[in-house]
C-alpha positions in Angstrom: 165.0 -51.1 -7.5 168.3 -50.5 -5.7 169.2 -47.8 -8.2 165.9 -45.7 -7.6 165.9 -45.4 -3.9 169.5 -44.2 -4.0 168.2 -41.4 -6.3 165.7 -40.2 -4.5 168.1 -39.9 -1.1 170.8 -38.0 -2.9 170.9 -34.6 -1.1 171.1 -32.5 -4.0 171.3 -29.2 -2.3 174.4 -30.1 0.2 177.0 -31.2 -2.4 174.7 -29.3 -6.1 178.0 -30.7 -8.5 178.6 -33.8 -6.9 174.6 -35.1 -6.6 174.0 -34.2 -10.3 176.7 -36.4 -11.3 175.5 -39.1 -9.7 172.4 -38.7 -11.1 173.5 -38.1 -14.5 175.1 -41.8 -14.1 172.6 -43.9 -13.0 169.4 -42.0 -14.8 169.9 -44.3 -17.8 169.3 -47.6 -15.1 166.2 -45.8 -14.0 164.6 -45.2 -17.0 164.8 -41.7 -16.2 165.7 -39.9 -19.5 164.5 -38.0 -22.0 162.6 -39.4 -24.8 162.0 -38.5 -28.6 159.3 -36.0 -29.2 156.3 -36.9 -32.1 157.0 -34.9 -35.2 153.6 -32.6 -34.4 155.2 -31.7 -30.6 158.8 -31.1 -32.0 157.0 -29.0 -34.8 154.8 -26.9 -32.3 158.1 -26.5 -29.8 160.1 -25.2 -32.9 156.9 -22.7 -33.7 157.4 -20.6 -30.6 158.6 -17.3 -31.9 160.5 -14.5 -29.9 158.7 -11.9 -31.2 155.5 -13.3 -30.6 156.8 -12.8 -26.9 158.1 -9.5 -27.2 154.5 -8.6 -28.6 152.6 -10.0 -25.9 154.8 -7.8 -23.3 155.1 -4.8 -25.1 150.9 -4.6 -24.6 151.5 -6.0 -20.7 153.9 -3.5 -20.0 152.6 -0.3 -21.7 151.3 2.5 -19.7 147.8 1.6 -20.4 147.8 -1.2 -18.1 149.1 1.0 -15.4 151.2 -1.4 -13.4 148.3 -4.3 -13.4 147.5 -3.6 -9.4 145.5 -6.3 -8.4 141.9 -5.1 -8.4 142.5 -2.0 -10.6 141.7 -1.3 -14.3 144.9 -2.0 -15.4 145.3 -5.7 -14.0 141.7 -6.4 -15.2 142.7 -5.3 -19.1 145.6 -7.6 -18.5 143.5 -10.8 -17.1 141.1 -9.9 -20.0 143.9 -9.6 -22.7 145.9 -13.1 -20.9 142.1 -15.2 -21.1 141.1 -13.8 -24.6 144.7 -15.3 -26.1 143.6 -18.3 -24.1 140.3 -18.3 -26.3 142.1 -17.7 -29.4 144.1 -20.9 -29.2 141.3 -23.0 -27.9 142.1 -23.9 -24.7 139.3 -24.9 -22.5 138.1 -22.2 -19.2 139.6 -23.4 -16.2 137.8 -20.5 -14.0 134.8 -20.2 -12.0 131.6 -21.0 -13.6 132.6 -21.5 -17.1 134.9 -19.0 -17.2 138.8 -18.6 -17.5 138.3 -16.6 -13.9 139.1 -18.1 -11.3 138.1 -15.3 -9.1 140.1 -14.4 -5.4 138.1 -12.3 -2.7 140.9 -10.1 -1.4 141.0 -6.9 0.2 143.9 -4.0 -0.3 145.2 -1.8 2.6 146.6 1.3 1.9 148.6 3.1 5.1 147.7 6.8 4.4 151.2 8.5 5.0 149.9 11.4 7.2 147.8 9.5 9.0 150.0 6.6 10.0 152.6 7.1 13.3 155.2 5.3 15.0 157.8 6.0 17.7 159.8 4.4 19.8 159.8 5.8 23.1 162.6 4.1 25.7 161.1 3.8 29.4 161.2 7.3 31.1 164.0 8.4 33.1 163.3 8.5 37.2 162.2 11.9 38.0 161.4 12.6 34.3 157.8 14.0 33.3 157.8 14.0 29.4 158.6 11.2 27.5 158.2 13.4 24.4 162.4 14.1 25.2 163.3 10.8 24.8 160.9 9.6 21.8 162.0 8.6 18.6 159.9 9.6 16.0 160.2 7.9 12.5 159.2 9.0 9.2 157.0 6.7 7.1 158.9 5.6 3.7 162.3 6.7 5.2 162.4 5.0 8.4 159.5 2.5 8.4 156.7 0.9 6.0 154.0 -0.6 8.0 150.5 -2.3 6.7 147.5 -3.6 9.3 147.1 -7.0 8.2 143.8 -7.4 10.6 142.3 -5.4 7.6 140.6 -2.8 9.9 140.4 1.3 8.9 142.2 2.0 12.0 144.5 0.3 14.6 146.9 2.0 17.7 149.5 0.4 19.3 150.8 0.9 22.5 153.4 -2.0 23.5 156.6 -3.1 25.0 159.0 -4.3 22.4 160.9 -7.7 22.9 164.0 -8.3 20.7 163.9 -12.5 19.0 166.7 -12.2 17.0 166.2 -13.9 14.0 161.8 -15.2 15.3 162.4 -18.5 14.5 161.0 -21.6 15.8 162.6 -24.4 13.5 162.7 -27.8 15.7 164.2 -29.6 13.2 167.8 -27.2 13.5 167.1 -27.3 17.6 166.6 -23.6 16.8 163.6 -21.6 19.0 163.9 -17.8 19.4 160.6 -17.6 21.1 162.0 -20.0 23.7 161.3 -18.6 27.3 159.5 -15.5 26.5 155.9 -13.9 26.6 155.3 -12.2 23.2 150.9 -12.3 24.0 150.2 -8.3 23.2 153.9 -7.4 22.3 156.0 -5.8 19.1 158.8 -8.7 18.2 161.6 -7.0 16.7 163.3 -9.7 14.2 166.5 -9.9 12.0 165.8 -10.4 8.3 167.2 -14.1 7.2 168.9 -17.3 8.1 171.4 -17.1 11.5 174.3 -17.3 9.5 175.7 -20.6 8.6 178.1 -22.7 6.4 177.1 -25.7 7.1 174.2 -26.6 4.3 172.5 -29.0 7.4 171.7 -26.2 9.1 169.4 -24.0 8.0 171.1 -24.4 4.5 174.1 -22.8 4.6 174.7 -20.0 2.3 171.2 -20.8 1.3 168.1 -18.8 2.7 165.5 -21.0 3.8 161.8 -20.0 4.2 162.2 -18.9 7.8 164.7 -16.5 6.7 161.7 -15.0 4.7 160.3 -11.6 5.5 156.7 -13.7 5.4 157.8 -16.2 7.6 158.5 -13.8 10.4 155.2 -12.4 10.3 153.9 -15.1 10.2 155.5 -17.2 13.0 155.3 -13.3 15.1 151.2 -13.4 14.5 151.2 -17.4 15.8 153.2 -16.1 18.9 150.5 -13.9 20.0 152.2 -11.1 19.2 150.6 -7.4 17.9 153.3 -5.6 15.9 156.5 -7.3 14.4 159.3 -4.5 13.3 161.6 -6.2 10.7 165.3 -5.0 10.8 166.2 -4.7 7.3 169.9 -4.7 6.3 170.5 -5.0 2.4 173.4 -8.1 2.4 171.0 -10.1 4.7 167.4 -9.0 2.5 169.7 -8.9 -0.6 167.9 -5.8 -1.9 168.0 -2.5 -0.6 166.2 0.0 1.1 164.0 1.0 -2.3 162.4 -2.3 -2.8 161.2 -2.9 0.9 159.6 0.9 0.5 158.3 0.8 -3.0 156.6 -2.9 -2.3 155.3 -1.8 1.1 154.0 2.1 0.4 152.0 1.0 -2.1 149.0 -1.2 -1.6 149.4 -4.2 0.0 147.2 -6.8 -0.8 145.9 -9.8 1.6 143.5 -12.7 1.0 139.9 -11.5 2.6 139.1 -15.2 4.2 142.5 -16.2 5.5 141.5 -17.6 9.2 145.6 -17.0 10.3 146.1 -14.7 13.2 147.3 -11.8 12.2 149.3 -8.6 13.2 148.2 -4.8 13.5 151.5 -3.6 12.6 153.5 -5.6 10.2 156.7 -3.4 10.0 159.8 -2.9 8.5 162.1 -0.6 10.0 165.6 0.7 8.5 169.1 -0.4 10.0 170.2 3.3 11.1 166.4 3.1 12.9 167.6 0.1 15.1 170.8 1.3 15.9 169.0 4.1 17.6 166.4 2.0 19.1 169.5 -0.1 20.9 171.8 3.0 21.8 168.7 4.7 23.7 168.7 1.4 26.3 172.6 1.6 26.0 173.0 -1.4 23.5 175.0 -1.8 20.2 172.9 -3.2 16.6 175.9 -5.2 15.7 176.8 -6.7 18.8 173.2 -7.6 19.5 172.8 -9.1 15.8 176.1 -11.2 16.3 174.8 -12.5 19.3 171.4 -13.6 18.0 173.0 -15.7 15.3 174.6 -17.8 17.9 173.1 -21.0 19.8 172.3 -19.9 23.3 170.9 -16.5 22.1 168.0 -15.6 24.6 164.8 -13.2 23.6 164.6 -10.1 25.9 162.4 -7.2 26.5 163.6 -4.5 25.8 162.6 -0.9 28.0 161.2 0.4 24.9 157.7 0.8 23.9 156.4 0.9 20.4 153.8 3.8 20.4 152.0 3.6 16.2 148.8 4.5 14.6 147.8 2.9 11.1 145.5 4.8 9.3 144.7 3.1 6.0 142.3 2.9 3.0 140.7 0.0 2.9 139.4 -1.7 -0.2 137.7 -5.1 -0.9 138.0 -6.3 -4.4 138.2 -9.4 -6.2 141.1 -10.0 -9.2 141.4 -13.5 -10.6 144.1 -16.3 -11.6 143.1 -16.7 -15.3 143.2 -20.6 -16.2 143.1 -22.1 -19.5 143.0 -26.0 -19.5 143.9 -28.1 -22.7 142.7 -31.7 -21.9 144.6 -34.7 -22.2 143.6 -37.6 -24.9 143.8 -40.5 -22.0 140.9 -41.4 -19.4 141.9 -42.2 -16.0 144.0 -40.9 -13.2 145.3 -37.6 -14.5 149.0 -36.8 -14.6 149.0 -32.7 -15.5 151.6 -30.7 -15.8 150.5 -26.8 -14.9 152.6 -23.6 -16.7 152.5 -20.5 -14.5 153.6 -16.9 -14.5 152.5 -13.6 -12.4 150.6 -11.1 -14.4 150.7 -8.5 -12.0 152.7 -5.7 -10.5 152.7 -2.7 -8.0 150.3 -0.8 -9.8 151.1 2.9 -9.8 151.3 6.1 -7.6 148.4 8.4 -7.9 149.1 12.3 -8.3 152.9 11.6 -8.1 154.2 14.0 -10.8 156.5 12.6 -13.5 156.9 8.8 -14.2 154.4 6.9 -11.7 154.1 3.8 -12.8 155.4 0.4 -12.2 155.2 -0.9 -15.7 157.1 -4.6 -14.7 158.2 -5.4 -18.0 160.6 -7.9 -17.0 158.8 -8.6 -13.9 156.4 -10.0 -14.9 155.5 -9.4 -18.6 158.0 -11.4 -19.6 157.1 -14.5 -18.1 153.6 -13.9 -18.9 154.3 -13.5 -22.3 156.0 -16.7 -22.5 152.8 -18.6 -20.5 150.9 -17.3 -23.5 153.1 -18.0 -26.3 153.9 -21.9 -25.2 149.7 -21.8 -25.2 149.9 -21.2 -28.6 152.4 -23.8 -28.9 150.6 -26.2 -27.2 147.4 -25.8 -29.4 149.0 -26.4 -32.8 147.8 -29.0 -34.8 148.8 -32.6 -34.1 149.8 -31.7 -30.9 147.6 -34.6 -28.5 149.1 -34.4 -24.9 148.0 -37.5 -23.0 147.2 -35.8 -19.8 146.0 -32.2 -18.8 148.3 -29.4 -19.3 147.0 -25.9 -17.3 148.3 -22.5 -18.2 147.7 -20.1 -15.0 148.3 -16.6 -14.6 148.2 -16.0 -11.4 147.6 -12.6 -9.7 148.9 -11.1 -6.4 151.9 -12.7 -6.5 153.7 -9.2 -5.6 151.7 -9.0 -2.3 153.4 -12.6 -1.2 152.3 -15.1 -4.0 148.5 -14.9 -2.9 147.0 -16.1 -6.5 149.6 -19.0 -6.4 148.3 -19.7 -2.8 144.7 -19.6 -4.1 145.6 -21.5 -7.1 147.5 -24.4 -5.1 144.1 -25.2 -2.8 141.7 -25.0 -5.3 143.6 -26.4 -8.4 141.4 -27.0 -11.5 143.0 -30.6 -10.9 143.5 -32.6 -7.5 147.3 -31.3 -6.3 148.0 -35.1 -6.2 147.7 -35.7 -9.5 149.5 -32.9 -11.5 153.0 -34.3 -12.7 154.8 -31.3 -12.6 154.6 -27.4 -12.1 156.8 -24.9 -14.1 156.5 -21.2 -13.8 158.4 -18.3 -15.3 158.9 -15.0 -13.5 161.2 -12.1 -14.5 163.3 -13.6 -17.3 165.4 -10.8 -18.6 165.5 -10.8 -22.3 169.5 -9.9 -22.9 170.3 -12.6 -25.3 170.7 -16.3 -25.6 171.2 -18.2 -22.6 174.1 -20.5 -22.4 172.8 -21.5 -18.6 169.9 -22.2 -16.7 169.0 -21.9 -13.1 166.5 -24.6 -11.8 165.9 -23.8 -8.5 164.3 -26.9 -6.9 164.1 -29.4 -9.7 166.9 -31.1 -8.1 164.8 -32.1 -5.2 162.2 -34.0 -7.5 163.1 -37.8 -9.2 162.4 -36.0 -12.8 165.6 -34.7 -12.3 167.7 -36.9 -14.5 165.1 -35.8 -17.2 165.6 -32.1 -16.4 169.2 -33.2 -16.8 168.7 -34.6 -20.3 167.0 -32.0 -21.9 169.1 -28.9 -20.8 171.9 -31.2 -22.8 169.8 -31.2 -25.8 169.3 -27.3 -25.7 172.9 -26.8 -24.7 171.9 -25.3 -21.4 174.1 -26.2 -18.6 172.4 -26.3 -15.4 173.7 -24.0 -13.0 173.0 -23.5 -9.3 171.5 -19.9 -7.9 174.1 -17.5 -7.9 172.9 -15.7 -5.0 171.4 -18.7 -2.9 171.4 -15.8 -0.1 168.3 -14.2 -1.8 166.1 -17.5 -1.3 165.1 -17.3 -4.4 163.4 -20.7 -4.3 160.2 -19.4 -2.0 159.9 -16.0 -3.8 157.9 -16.8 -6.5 154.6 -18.8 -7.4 156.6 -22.4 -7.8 157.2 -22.3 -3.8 153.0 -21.7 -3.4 152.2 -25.1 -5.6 154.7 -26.9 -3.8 153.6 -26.0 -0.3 150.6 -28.2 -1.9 152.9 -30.8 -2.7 152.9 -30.5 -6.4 156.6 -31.0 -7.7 157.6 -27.4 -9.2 160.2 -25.2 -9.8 161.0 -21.7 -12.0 163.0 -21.5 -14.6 165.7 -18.4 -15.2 168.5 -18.0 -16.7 172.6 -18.2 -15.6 175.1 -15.6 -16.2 176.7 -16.9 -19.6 175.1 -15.3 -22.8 176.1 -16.2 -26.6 178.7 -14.0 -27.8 179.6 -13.0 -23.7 181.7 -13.8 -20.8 179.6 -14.6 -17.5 181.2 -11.4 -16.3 179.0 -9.4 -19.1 176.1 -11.4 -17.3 176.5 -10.8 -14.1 176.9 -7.4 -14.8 173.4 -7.2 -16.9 171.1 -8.9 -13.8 172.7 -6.9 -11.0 172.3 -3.2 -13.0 168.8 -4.7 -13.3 168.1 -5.7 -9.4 170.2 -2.4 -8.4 168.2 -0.2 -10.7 165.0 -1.4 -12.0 163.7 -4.0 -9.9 160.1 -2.9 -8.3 161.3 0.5 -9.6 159.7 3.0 -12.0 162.4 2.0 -14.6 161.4 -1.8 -15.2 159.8 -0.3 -18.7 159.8 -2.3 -22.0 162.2 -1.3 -24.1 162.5 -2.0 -28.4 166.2 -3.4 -27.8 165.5 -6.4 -26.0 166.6 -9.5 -27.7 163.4 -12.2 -26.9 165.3 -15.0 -28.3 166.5 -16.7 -25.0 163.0 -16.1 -24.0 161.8 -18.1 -26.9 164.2 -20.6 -26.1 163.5 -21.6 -22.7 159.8 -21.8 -23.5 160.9 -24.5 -26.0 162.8 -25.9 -23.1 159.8 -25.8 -20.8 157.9 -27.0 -23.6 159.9 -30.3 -23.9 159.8 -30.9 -20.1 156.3 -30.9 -19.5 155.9 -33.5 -22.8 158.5 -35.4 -20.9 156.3 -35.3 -17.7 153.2 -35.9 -19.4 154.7 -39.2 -20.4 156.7 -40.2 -17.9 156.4 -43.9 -16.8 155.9 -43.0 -12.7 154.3 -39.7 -11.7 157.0 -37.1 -10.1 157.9 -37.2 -6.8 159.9 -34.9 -4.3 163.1 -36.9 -3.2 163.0 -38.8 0.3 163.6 -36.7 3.2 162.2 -33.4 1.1 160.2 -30.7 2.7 157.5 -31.0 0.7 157.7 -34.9 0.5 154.7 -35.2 3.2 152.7 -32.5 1.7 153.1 -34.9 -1.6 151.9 -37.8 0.1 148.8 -36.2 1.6 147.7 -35.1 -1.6 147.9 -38.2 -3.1 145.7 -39.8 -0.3 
């Protein structure tokens, strides 16, 4: 009908407001709204209990665990402890060979800091024997983090660096950095993020896309041929500082052991004071250079610098799984799933470090995994008879670049093309009641108007990210199934609280990204309030009933980037 096709061409994310009006109007025509739950599903949804949650992540969270590293003893208590609730409640394995393991061959490379180099030595002046005057040599942790993603004990580097701006190649915006230049055997030196923008057509405005993505420019660098990428890191364009890119990237980093990508020997980030230097040495200035690359007509050049690194690193091959519990549907046929997801793990911990050296992720990500296994619980009551499949997934690696979810998304227990609907949870503060909800990409997707609906009948009104800048929307495990085409999105929470002002809000989630995120201090603590927790679980609860009997299986909206992805799946 008419009706429907306009729908699924509304652009929700140029004009948020205006789009979910017009969708609010015309879901009623489409048969797109929420419908009443049986007494048994409204009973089970009412069940889920707070404190059940704040049980769950008080064990995820405490010490023992020891940050749940992927591959270490603390993650494999936590898989254990995440499939043994799944047992409890009954749900089916969803794993490898009968098991709620779905096991992930990856290997972990550790730089070793006092074996690992770089410098930056500009090309030697005529007449001038030692280059040794003119290097710049850079101290790992305060001036660069650097990982070998070719997976190999040792790897030297001796190569001209080319400045790309921003490394994109993005047709679609008539964008190409790479245009016109030779990177085959060369260090790219990028820009973190979008070229700026205000209009949402190109490269979505305020709104980081996925090539702004610190993955996406090693990524595209390693297609170009290239050996090394240094990544210029400046905290408004990364929005998060210098602490998170060296507490993520000191630590292990974690890749999958069978990816057939080409890959780089130096996959670096380097601080902002470290470029300045780098362009003042071949008589250049950062800002002016980083202006001009976010400008059409902006041309790569090689630059009369060489990167000079050795990586030394510790290299481990280990498996750590996704653990999968599956709790069938009562109907035969084409399936029509709907797949709850959340991170178990986290950075693990420093060894011999003296004081507190451990990255407990409390609210990254023992919250959301508490609230995967509490809506299991809920799901399992008695009475409750879904009509199709609904998957609970804990996914691991997702800290190392949402590797489990990656995994998970190729080999899902059911064909991509016929699970409904994805919804994960990652990092959901617990600081009260939520008055708001941030659906990051559930705008994109015809279920919409149903999304709509039900944040009405919890009183939740839908906001849209508050810091769009961050690209929130391909930083955690939803952005991995939809890649696959599956229609999914994470749920978080908005700024208002009960009994606050948004200011109060606000305030709460940026102390937490200033001072605990990735950081030591992201440790459980007995005055949370779990009750908003508890509350979007019943919301998330609700949604995937509403999925599991929806009339059409969901789609992503015409002209989507992850509309053709859909389509192939479905083949």
């Amino acid at each position: 009908m008419v009706v429907d096709c306009v729908l699924r061409r509304i652009e929700l994310r140029t004009n948020f407001f205006a789009a979910a009006a017009v969708a609010s109007l015309i879901s009623a025509a489409c048969g797109l709204v929420a419908q009443e739950l049986p007494p048994a599903v409204k009973a089970a949804e009412a069940s889920i209990d707070g404190e059940k949650i704040r049980a769950h992540v008080r064990f995820l969270a405490d010490d023992l665990l020891e940050g749940r590293g992927p591959g270490l003893r603390g993650s494999e208590l936590a898989a254990k402890y995440i499939a043994t609730q799944f047992a409890l409640y009954g749900l089916k394995p969803g794993g490898d060979n009968g098991t709620y393991m779905q096991q992930v061959n990856f290997v972990g490379m550790k730089a070793i800091p006092e074996k690992t180099t770089m410098s930056l030595v500009p090309k030697r002046p005529e007449g001038q024997m030692s280059i040794a005057l003119y290097s710049i040599d850079l101290k790992y942790g305060d001036d660069f983090t650097v990982s070998n993603r070719t997976l190999t004990p040792v790897v030297e580097v001796d190569a001209p660096i080319v400045f790309v701006g921003f490394g994109i190649t993005a047709p679609e915006f008539g964008w190409d950095d790479y245009a016109g230049v030779d990177v085959k055997g060369k260090v790219v030196l990028v820009i973190v993020g979008d070229p700026p923008s205000d209009d949402p057509k190109f490269f979505g405005g305020k709104a980081l896309t996925y090539y702004g993505r610190w993955t996406y420019k090693f990524e595209q660098a390693a297609r170009m041929g290239a050996v090394g990428a240094l990544i210029i890191h400046r905290t408004d364009l990364a929005s998060y500082g210098w602490d998170v890119v060296r507490n993520s990237n000191t630590s292990e980093k974690t890749y999958l052991r069978d990816d057939k990508d080409p890959q780089l020997q130096a996959a670096s980030w380097i601080q902002l004071d470290v470029a300045k230097q780098l362009f003042a040495s071949v008589g250049k200035d950062v800002d002016a250079e980083m202006t001009a690359a976010g400008k059409r007509g902006f041309k790569a050049v090689e630059l009369p610098v060489r990167l000079h690194a050795r990586v030394e690193s510790v290299v481990r091959p280990f498996q750590s799984p996704n653990v999968i519990g599956i709790l069938p549907g009562t109907e035969k046929g084409k399936d029509q799933a709907v797949l709850y997801s959340a991170h178990f793990d986290h950075l693990g911990f420093v060894p011999g470090m003296p004081g507190d050296n451990i990255y407990n992720g409390a609210a990254d990500n023992a919250t959301g995994c508490g609230m995967l296994v509490e809506m299991a619980r809920a799901w399992t009551q008695p009475g409750v008879k879904p009509p199709h499949t609904v998957i609970f997934a804990a996914v691991t690696a997702e800290e190392q670049g949402l590797l489990g979810s990656e995994y998970l998304g190729q080999h899902p227990p059911v064909p991509a093309g016929q699970i409904a609907l994805g919804i994960n949870y990652d990092m959901i503060l617990p600081i009260g009641v939520p008055q708001q909800v941030n659906l990051n990409g559930a705008q994109r997707m015809s279920f919409y108007p149903v999304v709509q609906d039900t944040a009405k009948r919890f009183g939740l009104e839908i906001v849209p990210d508050p810091r769009p800048e961050a690209g929130s929307f391909y930083r955690s495990d939803h952005f991995s199934l939809s890649r696959e085409g599956i229609p999914a999105f994470s749920v978080d929470t908005g700024e208002l609280f009960e009994g606050h002002d948004a200011a109060w809000g606000r305030a709460k989630l940026e102390h937490f990204v200033a001072n605990d995120y990735h950081n030591f201090s992201d440790n459980y603590r007995e005055d949370w309030d779990f009750r908003g927790n508890a509350k979007l679980d019943q919301f998330g609860m609700v949604l995937g009933w509403e999925a599991l009997t929806a009339p059409k299986i969901i789609e992503w909206n015409a002209g989507d980037e992850f509309e053709a992805a859909r389509k192939a799946s479905q083949r």
